[in-house]
C-alpha positions in Angstrom: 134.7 98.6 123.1 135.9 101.9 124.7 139.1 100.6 126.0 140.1 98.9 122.4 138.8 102.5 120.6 140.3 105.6 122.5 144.1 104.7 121.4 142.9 104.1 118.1 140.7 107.7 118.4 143.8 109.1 119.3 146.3 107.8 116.6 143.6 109.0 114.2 143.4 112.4 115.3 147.2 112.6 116.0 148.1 111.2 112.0 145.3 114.1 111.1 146.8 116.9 113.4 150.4 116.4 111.8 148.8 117.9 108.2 145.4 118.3 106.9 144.8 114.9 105.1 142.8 114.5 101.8 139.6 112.6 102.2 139.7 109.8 100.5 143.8 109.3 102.2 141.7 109.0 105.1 138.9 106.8 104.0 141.4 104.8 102.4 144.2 104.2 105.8 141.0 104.7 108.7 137.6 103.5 107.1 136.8 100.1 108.5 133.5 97.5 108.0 134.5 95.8 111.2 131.5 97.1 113.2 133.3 96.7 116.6 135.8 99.1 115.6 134.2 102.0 114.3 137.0 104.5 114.4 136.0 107.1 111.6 132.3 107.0 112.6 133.3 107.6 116.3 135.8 110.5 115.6 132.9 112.3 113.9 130.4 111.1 116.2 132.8 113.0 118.8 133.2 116.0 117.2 137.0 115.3 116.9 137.6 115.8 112.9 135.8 117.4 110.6 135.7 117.7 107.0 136.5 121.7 104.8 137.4 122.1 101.3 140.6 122.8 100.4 141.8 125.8 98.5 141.7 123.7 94.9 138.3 122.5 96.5 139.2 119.5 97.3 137.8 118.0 100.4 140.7 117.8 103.5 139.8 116.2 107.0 141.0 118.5 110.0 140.9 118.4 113.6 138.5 120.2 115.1 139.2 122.1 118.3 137.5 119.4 120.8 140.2 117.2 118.6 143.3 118.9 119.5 141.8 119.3 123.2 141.5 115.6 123.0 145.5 115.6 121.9 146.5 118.2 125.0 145.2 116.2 127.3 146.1 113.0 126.4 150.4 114.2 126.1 
């Protein structure tokens, strides 16, 4: 399962790096039930995204710093 989920780890983190995205964008385009693919659990799991509230308090998912490590290394 690692081999098929770090490019999909990555494209996550890289479509959540280009902007802030709204939480339920991203449970909507990443949230999965296959349980061989767990991408949104795994990110978090990691430590690679987390979740803030927004200045209208709405809840935004961001890369975290291990996240955009994650990015530097892998470019």
């Amino acid at each position: 399962m690692t081999d098929t989920i770090e490019p999909l780890l990555v494209d996550l983190v890289t479509w959540i790096a280009k902007e802030p995205r709204d939480y339920f964008e991203t449970m909507d385009a990443w949230r999965t039930s296959c349980p061989r693919l767990p991408v949104w659990e795994e990110a978090n799991a990691r430590g690679l995204v987390t979740r803030a509230r927004g200045s209208r308090g709405e809840w935004l998912v961001c890369v975290t710093p291990k996240g955009h490590t994650l990015l530097g290394v892998r470019r």
